[in-house]
C-alpha positions as CSV (number, residue, x, y, z in Angstrom):
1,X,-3.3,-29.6,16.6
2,X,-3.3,-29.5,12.8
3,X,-2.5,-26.3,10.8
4,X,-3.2,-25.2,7.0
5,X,-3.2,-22.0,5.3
6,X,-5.4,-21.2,1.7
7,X,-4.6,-18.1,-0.6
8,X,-7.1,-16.2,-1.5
9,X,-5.1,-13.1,-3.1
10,X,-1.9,-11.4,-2.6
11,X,-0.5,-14.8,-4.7
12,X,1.3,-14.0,-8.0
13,X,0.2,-10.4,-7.7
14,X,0.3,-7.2,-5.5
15,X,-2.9,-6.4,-4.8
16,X,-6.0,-8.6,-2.8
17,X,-3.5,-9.9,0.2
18,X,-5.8,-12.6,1.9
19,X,-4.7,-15.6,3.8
20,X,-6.6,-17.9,5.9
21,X,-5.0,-19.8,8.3
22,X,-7.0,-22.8,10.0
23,X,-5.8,-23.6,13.5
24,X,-7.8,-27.0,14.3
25,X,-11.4,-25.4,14.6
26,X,-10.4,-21.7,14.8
27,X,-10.2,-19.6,11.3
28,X,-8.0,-16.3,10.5
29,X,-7.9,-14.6,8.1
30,X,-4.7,-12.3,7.7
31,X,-5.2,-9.5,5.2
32,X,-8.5,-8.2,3.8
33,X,-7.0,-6.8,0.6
34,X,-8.9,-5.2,-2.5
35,X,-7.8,-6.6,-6.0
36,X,-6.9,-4.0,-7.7
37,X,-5.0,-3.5,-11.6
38,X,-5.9,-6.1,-14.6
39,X,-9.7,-6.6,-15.1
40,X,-9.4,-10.4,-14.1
41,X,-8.3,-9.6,-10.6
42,X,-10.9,-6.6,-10.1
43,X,-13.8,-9.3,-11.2
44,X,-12.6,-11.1,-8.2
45,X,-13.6,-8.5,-6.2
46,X,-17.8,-8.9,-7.8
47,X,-17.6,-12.9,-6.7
48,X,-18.7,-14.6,-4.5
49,X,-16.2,-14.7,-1.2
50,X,-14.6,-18.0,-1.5
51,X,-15.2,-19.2,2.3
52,X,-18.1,-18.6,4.4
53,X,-17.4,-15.2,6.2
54,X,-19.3,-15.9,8.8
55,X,-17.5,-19.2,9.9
56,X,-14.2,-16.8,10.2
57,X,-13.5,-15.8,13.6
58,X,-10.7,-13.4,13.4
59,X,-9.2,-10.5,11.1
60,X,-5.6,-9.6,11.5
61,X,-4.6,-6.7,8.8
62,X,-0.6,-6.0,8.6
63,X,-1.3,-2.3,7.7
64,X,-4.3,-0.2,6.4
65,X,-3.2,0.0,2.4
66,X,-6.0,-0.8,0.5
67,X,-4.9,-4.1,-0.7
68,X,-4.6,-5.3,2.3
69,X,-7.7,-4.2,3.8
70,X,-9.8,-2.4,0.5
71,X,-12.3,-5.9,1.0
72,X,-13.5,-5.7,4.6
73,X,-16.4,-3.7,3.9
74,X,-17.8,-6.7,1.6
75,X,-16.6,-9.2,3.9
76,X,-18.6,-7.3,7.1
77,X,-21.2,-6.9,4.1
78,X,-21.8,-10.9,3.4
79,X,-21.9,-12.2,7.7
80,X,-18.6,-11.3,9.0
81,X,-19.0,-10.2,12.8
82,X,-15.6,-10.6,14.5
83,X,-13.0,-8.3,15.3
84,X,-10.2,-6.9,13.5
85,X,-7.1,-7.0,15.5
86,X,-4.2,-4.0,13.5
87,X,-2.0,-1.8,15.0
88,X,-2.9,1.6,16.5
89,X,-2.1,3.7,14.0
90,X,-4.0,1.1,11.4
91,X,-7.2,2.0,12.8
92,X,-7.0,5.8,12.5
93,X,-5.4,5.3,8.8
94,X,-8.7,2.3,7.9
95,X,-11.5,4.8,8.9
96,X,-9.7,7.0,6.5
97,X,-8.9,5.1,3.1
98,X,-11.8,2.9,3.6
99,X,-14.3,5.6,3.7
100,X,-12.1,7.3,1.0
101,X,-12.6,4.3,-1.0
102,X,-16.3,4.1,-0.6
103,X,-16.8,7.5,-1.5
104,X,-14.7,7.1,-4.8
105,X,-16.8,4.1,-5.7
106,X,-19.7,5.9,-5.3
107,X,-18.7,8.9,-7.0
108,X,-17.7,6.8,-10.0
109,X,-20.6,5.0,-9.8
110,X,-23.0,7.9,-10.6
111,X,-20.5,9.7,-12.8
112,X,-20.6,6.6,-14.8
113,X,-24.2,6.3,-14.6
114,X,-24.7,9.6,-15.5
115,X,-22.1,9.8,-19.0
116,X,-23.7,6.1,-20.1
117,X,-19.9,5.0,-20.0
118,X,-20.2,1.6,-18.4
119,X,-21.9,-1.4,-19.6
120,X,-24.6,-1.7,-16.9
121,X,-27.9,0.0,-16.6
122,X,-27.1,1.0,-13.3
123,X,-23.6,0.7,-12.4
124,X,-23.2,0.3,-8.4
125,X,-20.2,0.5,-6.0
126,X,-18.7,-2.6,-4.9
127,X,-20.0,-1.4,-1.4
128,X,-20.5,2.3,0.0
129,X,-19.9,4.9,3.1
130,X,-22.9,3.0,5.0
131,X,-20.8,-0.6,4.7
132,X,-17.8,0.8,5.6
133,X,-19.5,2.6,9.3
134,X,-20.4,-1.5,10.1
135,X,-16.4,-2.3,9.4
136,X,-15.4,0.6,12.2
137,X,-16.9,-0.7,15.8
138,X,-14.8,-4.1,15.1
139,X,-11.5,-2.4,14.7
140,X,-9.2,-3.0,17.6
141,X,-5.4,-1.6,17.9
142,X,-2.7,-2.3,19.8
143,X,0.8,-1.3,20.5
144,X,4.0,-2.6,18.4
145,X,5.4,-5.5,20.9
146,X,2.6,-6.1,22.9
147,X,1.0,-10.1,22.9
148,X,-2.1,-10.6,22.1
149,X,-3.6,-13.3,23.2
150,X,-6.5,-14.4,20.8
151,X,-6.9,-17.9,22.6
152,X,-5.9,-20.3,25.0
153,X,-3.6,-21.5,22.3
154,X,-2.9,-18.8,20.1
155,X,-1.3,-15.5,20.2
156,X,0.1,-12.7,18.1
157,X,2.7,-9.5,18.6
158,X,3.0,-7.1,15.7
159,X,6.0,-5.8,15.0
160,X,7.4,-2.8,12.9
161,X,7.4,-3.1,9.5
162,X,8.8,0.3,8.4
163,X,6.0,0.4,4.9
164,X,3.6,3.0,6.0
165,X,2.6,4.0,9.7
166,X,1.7,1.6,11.8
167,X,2.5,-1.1,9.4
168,X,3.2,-4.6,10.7
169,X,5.1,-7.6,10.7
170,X,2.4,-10.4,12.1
171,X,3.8,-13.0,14.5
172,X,1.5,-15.8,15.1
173,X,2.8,-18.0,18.3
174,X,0.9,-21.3,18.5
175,X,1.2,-24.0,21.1
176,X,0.1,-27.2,20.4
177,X,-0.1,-30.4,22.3
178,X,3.5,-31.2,22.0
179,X,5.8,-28.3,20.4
180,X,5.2,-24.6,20.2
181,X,5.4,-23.0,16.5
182,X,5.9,-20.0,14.7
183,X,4.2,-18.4,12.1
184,X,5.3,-15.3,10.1
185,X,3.2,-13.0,8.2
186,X,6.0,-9.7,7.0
187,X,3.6,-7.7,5.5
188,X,4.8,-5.3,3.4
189,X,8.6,-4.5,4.1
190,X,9.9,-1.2,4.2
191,X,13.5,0.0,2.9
192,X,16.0,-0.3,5.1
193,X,16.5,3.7,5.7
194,X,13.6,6.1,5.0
195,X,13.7,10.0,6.5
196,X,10.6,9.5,8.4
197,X,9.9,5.2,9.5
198,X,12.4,3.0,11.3
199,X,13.4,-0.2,9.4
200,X,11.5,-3.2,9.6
201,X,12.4,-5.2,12.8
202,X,14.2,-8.5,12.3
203,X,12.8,-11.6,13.2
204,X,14.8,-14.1,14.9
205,X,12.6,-17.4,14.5
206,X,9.7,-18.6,12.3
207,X,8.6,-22.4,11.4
208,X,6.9,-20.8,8.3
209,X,7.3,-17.5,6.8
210,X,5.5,-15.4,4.2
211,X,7.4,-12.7,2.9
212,X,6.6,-10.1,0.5
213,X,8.0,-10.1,-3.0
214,X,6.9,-6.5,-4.8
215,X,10.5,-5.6,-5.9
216,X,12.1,-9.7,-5.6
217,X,13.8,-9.2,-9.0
218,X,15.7,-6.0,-8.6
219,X,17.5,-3.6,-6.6
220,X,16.9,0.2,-6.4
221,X,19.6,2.9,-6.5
222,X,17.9,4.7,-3.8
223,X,20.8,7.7,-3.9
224,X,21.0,7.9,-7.2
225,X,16.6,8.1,-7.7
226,X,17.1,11.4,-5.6
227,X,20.0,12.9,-7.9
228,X,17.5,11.5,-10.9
229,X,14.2,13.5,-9.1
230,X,15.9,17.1,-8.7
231,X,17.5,16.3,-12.5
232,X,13.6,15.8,-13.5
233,X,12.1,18.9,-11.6
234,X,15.3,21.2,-13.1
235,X,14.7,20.2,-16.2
236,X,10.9,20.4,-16.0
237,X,11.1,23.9,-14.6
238,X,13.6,25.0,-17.5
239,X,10.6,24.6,-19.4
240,X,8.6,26.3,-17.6
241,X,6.0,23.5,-16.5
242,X,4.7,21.6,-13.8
243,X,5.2,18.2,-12.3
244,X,3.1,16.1,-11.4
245,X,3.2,13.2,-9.0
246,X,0.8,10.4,-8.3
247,X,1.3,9.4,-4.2
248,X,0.0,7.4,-2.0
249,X,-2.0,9.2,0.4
250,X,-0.4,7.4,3.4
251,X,3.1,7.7,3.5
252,X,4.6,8.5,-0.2
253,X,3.2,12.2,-0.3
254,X,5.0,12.6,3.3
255,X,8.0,11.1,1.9
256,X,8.0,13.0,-1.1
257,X,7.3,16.3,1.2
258,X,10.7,15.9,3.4
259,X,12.8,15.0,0.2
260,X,11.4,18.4,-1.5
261,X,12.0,20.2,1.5
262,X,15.3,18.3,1.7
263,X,16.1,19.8,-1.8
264,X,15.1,23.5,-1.2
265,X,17.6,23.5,1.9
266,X,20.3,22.2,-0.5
267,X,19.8,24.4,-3.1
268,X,19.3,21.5,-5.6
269,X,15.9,22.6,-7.4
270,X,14.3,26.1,-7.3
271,X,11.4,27.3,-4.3
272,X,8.7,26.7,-7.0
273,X,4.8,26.1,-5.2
274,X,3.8,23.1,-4.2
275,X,0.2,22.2,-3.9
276,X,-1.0,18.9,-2.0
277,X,-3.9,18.2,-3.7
278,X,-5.4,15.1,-1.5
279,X,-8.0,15.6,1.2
280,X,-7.3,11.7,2.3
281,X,-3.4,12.8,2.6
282,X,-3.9,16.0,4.3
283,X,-5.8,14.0,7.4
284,X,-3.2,10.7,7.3
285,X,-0.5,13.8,7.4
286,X,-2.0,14.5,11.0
287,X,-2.0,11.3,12.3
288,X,1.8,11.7,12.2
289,X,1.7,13.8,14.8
290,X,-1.0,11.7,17.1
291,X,1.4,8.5,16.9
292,X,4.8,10.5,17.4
293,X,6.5,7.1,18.7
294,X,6.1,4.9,15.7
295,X,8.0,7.1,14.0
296,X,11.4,9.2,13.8
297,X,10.1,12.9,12.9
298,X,11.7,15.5,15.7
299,X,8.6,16.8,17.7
300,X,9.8,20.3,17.7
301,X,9.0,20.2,13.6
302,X,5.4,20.4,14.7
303,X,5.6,23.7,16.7
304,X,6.7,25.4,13.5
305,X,4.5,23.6,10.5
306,X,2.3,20.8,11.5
307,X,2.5,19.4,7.8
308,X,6.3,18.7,9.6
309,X,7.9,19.0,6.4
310,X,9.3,22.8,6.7
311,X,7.6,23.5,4.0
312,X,4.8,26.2,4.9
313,X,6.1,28.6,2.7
314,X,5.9,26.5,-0.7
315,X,3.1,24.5,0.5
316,X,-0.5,24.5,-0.6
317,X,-3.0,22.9,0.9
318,X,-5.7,22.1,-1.8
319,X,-8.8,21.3,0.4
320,X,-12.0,21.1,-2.0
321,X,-12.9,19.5,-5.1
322,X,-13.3,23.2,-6.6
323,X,-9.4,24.2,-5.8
324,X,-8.4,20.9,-7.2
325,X,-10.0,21.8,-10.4
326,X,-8.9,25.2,-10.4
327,X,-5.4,23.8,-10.2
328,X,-6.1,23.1,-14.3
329,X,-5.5,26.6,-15.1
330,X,-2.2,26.9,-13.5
331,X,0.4,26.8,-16.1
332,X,4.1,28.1,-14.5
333,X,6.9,26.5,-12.5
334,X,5.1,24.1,-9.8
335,X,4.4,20.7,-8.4
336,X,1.3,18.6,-7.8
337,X,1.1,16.0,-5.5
338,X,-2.3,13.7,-5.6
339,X,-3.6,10.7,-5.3
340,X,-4.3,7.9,-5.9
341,X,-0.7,6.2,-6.1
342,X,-1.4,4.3,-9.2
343,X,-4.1,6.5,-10.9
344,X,-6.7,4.4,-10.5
345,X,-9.1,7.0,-9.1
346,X,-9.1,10.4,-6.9
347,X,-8.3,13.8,-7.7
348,X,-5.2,12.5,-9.9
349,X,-8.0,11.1,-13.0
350,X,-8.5,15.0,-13.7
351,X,-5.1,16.3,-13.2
352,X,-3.8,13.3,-15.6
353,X,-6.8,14.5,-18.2
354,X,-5.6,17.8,-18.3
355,X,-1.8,17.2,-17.9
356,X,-1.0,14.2,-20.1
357,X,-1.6,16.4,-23.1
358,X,1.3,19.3,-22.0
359,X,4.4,18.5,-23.5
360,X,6.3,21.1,-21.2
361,X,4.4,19.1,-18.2
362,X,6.7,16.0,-16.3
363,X,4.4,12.5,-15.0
364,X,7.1,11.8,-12.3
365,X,6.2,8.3,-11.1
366,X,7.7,7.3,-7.6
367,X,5.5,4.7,-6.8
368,X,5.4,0.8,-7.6
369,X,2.4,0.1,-10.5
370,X,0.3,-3.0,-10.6
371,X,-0.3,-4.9,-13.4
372,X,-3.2,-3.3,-15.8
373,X,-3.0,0.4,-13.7
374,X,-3.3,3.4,-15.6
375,X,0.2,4.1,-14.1
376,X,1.8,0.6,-15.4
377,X,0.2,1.2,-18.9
378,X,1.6,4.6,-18.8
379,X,5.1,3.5,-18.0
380,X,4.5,0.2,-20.4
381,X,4.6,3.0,-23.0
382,X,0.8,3.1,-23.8
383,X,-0.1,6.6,-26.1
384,X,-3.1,6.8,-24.9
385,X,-5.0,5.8,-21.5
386,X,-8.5,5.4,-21.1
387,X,-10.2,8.5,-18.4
388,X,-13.7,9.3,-17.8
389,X,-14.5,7.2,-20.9
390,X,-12.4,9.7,-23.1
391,X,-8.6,7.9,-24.5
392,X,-6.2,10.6,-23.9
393,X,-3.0,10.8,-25.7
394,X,0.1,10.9,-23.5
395,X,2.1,13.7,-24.8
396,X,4.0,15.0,-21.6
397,X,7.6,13.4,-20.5
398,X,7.0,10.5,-18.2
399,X,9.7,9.4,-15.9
400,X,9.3,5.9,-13.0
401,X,12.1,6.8,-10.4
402,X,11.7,3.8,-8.2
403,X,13.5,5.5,-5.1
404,X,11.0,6.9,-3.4
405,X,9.5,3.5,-2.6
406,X,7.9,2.0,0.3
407,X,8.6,-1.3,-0.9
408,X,12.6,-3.1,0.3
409,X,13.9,-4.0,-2.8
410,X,15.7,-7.7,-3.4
411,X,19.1,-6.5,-1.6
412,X,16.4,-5.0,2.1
413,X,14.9,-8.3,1.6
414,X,17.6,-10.1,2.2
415,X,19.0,-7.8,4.5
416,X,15.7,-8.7,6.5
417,X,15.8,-12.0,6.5
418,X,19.3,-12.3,7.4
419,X,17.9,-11.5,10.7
420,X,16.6,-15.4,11.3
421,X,18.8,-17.5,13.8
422,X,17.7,-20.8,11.6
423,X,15.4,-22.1,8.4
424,X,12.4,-21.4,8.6
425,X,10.5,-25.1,7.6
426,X,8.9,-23.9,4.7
427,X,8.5,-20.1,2.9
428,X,5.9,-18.5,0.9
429,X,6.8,-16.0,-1.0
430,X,4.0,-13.6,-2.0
431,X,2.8,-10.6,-2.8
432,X,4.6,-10.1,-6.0
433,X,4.1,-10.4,-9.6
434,X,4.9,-14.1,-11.1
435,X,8.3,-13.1,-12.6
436,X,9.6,-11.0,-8.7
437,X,7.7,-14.1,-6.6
438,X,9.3,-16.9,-8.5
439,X,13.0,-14.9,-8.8
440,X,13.0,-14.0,-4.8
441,X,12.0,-17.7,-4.3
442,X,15.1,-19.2,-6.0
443,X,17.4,-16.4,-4.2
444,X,16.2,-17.6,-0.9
445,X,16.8,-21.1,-1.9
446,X,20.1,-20.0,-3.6
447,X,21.5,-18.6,-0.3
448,X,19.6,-20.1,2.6
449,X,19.1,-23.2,1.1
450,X,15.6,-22.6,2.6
451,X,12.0,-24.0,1.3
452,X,10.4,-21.7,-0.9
453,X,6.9,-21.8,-2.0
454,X,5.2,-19.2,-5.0
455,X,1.6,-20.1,-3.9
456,X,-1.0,-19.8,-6.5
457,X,-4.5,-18.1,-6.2
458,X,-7.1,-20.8,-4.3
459,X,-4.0,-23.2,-3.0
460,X,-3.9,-24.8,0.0
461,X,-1.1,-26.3,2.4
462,X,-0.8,-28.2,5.2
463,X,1.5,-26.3,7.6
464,X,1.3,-28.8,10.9
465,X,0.0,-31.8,11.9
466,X,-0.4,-33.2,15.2
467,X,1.6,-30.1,17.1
């Protein structure tokens, strides 16, 4: 039995995760991932798939972010037909952001058409709500632990990853001829304490590991972010203004809901109205209380305030696109939360218009920023950012507080892969920018001794022969 693996994304950057593995006849493909952030990554999206979809048998997605499953539509699109093994929780969470992502496509589609803004006659979405309907009958969940068998020879078990709900570790168990190997897929890795996910599960044995790299090159003072955030609001609210923070529909704006709350209890910023303007958020906020056991929120917090944040009193729920707008006219002490993460579309485009330009106004930023975002060019120190066609000037304070992230940084990493009872044979290490991928790849070397790998886009390796 012969192995390789080919990258087709999530190598030297964060966004388009996509790796097919070739196991003698049968192909997987883990990760479905949307490129996302500078315009030569996003034109990847427009060609042609590099592998015949239809000769692919099976999808496994670690977790329902966008970049890790933002292409399925276009792969069900151009012959895929199999199914797409996730977790539980995945499912619920893809019908979700993919449709979300659709409908943004589409909207920005027409708006585009309609102010003459893009270069094509007829701009069109990469695909729409009608592609993404064909992705949701292959969708199959199961449980953290459980083995899969996919074949005769080949089996997988997800395993926590503590990133988002449902989020997984993928371990690939294949038994050749002779000797049985395993394959490792982390995913994206969660911190190793967060108020509402357990930590990632340790892995004890892999013959080939990919690990994630997003934050390979540094360490985050988690503690100290939180002192930093109720610092920012004070201050914010001194001047009588409102801030504003870009989330992550699944799993940063719940985050960022307990640690407000958190803050109220202690006294440590003022009971000021929050609003939660994100449809997409409100829904993935639910699921929380569907798939109680994957994660560590009391169940008695739902009797009281199903948002499970003890926040009903400050909170706002901002359902349509009306209230959302409305929300331009509030000036005062206040918060808004929207998405998406990194600004590159949603409800946040208009709230950024609007706010950017309010000197009183805070941009807190608690989430990681690809390369060529609106929110990387915004911390890069760009004066002005390009929305709706229209270069706005960046006037209000902007503050990145990394501590909020879903992402381990380099000192969780290593934490995680302590876990491993011996070297793996060889490690790729991906999902990170150039710089984080090839700095986490000499630390691993550095202290493991171990065989690290920064794969670049289109490369392919030969993981076994003759197993």
């Amino acid at each position: 039995m012969d192995v390789r693996v080919r990258f087709f994304g999530g190598a030297e950057t964060v966004t388009g995760s996509k790796y097919l593995l070739e196991i003698d006849d049968k192909k997987i493909l883990v990760d479905c991932g949307l490129f996302q952030g500078l315009k030569e990554l996003r034109l990847k999206n427009w060609d042609d798939i590099p592998f015949n979809p239809a000769e692919v048998d099976l999808v496994v997605l670690t977790h329902a972010h966008l970049d890790h499953s933002g292409y399925l539509p276009k792969l069900v699109k151009s012959g895929y037909e199999g199914d797409i093994y996730c977790t539980e929780p995945s499912v619920d969470l893809l019908e979700l952001l993919l449709k979300d992502s659709a409908k943004l496509q589409e909207e920005e589609a027409e708006f585009a058409r309609k102010k003459g803004y893009s270069k094509h006659d007829n701009p069109q979405p990469l695909y729409n709500t009608a592609d993404v309907k064909k992705v949701l009958p292959l969708l199959r969940g199961f449980g953290f632990g459980k083995t899969v068998n996919v074949s005769e020879r080949i089996s997988i078990v997800f395993h926590n990853a503590g990133h988002i709900l449902g989020a997984s570790i993928v371990e690939f168990i294949v038994r050749g001829e002779y000797q049985t190997k395993r394959i490792v897929f982390s995913g994206d890795l969660g911190p190793k304490e967060d108020p509402i996910l357990y930590p990632p599960e340790k892995i004890k044995e892999a013959d080939i590991l990919f690990i994630e790299s997003t934050y390979g090159n540094r360490v985050v003072e988690r503690r100290k972010s939180n002192e930093d955030i109720h610092k920012i609001i004070n201050e914010t609210m001194d001047k009588n203004g409102v801030v504003l923070i870009p989330a992550f529909s699944v799993g940063r704006t719940q985050n960022i809901l307990i640690e407000l709350n958190q803050m109220f209890v202690n006294k440590e910023i003022p009971e000021v109205p929050i609003f939660m303007d994100s449809p997409m958020a409100i829904r993935a906020t639910e699921l929380y209380r569907k798939f109680d056991k994957y994660h560590k929120i009391n169940k008695k917090n739902y009797t009281v305030d199903k948002y499970f944040g003890g926040l009903i009193r400050n909170l706002n729920i901002v359902q349509s696109q009306e209230a959302s707008e409305e929300l331009n006219n509030f000036h005062g002490k206040g918060i808004i939360i929207s998405a998406s993460g990194m600004m590159t579309g949603g409800r946040i485009l208009h709230h950024l218009y609007n706010r950017l330009r309010n000197t009183e106004d805070t941009l807190l930023i608690v989430g990681f920023q690809a390369e060529g975002t609106r929110g990387r060019k915004i911390i890069d120190g760009d004066k002005f950012v390009r929305i709706f066609g229209q270069e706005v000037p960046v006037m209000c304070r902007v503050e990145n507080v990394k501590g909020l992230s879903a992402h381990g940084d380099q000192s969780e990493l290593l934490d995680w892969t302590s876990g491993f009872e011996s070297s793996p044979k060889m490690t790729f290490v991906v999902h990170g920018e150039k710089e984080s991928s090839q700095t986490f790849a000499q630390v691993l070397n550095a202290k493991y001794g171990w065989n690290t790998f920064v794969p670049k886009y289109g490369q392919s390796f030969e993981l076994f022969k003759g197993i």
